[in-house]
LUMDRENDO-230669 format. One record per residue (C-alpha): x, y, z; residue number from 1; residue in one letter. Coordinates in pm, 1 decimal, decimal comma, padded with zeros to 6 digits. Layout:
% LUMDRENDO-230669
[[X Y Z] NUM A],
...
% end
This chain:
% LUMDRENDO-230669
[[00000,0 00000,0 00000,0] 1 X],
[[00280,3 00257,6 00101,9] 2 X],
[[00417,6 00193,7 -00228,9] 3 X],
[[00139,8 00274,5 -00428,2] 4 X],
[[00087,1 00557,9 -00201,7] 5 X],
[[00469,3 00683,3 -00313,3] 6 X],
[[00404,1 00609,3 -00705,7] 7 X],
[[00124,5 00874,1 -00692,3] 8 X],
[[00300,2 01134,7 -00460,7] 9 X],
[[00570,1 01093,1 -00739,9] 10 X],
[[00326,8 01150,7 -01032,7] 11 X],
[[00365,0 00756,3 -01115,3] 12 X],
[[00747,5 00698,5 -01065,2] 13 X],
[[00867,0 00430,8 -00797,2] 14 X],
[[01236,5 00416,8 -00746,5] 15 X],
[[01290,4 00641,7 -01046,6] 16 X],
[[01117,4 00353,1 -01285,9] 17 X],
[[00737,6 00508,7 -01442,0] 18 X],
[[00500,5 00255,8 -01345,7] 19 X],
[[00228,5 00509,8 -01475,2] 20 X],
[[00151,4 00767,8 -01749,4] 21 X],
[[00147,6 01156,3 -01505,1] 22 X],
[[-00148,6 01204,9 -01725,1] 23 X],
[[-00335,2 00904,6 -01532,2] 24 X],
[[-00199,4 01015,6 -01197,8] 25 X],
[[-00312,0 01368,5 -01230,3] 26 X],
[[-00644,7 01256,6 -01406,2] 27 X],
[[-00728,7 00961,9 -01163,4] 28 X],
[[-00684,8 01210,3 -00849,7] 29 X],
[[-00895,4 01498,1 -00984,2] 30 X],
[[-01236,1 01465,1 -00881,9] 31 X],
[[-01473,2 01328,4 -01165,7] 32 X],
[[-01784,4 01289,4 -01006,4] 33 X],
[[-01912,7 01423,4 -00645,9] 34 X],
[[-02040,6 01171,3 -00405,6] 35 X],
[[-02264,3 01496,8 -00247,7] 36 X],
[[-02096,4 01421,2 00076,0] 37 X],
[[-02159,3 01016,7 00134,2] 38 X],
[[-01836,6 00962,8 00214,7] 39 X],
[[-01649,5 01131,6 00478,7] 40 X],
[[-01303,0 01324,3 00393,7] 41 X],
[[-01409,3 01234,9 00007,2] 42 X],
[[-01647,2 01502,9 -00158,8] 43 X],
[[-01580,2 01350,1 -00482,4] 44 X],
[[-01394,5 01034,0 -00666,4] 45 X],
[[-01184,5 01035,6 -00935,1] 46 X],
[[-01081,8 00735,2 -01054,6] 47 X],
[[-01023,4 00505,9 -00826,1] 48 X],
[[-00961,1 00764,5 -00567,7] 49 X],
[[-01145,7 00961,4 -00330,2] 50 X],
[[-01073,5 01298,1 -00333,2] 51 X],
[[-01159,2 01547,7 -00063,1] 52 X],
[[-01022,8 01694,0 00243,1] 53 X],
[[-01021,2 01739,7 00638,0] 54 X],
[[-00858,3 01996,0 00877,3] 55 X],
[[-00845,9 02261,5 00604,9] 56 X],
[[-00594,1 01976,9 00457,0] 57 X],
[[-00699,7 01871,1 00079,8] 58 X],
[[-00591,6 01491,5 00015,9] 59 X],
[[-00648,3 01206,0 -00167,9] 60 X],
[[-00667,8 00874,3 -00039,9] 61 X],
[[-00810,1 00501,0 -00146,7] 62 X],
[[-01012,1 00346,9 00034,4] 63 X],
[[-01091,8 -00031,8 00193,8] 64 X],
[[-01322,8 -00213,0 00455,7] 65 X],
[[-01320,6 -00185,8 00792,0] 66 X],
[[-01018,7 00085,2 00810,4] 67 X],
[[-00777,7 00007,3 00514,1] 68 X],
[[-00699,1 00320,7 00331,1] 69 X],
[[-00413,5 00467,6 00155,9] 70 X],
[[-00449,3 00833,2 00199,2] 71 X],
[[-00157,8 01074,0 -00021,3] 72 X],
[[-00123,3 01496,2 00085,1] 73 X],
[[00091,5 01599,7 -00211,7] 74 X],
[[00090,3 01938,7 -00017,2] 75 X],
[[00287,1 01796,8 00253,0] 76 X],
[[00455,8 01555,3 00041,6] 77 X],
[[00333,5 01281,8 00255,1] 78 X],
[[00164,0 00928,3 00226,9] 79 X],
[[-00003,5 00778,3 00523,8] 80 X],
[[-00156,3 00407,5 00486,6] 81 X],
[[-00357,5 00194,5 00793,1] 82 X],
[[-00435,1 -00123,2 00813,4] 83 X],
[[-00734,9 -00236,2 01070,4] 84 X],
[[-00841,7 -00529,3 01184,4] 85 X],
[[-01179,8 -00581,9 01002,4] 86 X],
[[-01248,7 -00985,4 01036,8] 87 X],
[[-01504,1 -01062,9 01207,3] 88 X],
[[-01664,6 -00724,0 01227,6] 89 X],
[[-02017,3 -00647,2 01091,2] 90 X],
[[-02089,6 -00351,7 00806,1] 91 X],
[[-02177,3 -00125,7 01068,0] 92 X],
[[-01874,1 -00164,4 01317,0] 93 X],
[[-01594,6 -00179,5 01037,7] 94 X],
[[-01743,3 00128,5 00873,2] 95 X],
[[-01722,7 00301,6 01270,0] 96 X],
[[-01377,0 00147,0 01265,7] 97 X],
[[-01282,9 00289,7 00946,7] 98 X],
[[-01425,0 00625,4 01049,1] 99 X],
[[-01249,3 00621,9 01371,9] 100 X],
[[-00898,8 00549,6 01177,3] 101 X],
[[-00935,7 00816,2 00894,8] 102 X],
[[-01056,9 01071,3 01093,1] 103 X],
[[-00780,2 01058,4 01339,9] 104 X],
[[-00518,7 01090,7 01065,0] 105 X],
[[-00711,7 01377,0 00888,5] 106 X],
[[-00802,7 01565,0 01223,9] 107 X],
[[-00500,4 01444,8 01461,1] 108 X],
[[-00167,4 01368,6 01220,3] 109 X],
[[-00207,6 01599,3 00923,6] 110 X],
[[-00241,0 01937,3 01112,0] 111 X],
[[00079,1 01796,0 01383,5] 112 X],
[[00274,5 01732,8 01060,9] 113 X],
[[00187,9 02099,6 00917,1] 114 X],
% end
């Protein structure tokens, strides 16, 4: 995850090799279509990426169950990932956990790091 994290901070290059076009790096982390606010931190999605904000941060960050997320601040040239443990837990409690795990790295880490 941190590695695909890296790739997009540098605009598809991983250890100086391009992996991906910059044209799909910029294009897949603009937003594309607005998800009129169903998903937290992530006004809109571009492709394959939410794209939004938090803490007067703007970021974009991919997103899986239960608290999995790579989230990338080009601003602060910084990549964050989490893993969670999600087996076992229900829709309900893995989307709190997931909640509970972004929010403290777009409320609590990105405005320390600033």
């Amino acid at each position: 995850m941190m590695k695909i994290g890296q790739m997009f901070l540098d605009g598809g290059v991983y250890q100086g090799a391009r992996v991906v076009p910059q044209h799909w790096v910029d294009q897949s982390t603009l937003p594309q279509i607005s998800t009129l606010g169903a998903v937290p931190y992530g006004s809109d999605y571009g492709f394959l990426w939410w794209v939004g904000g938090g803490a007067g941060r703007d970021f974009y960050f991919a997103n899986g169950y239960g608290g999995q997320f790579i989230l990338v601040d080009p601003d602060l040239d910084l990549v964050v990932v989490a893993q969670s443990n999600w087996r076992g837990k229900g829709w309900d409690e893995a989307g709190a956990q997931w909640y509970r795990v972004l929010t403290l790295v777009a409320e609590g880490l990105l405005p320390a790091v600033d």
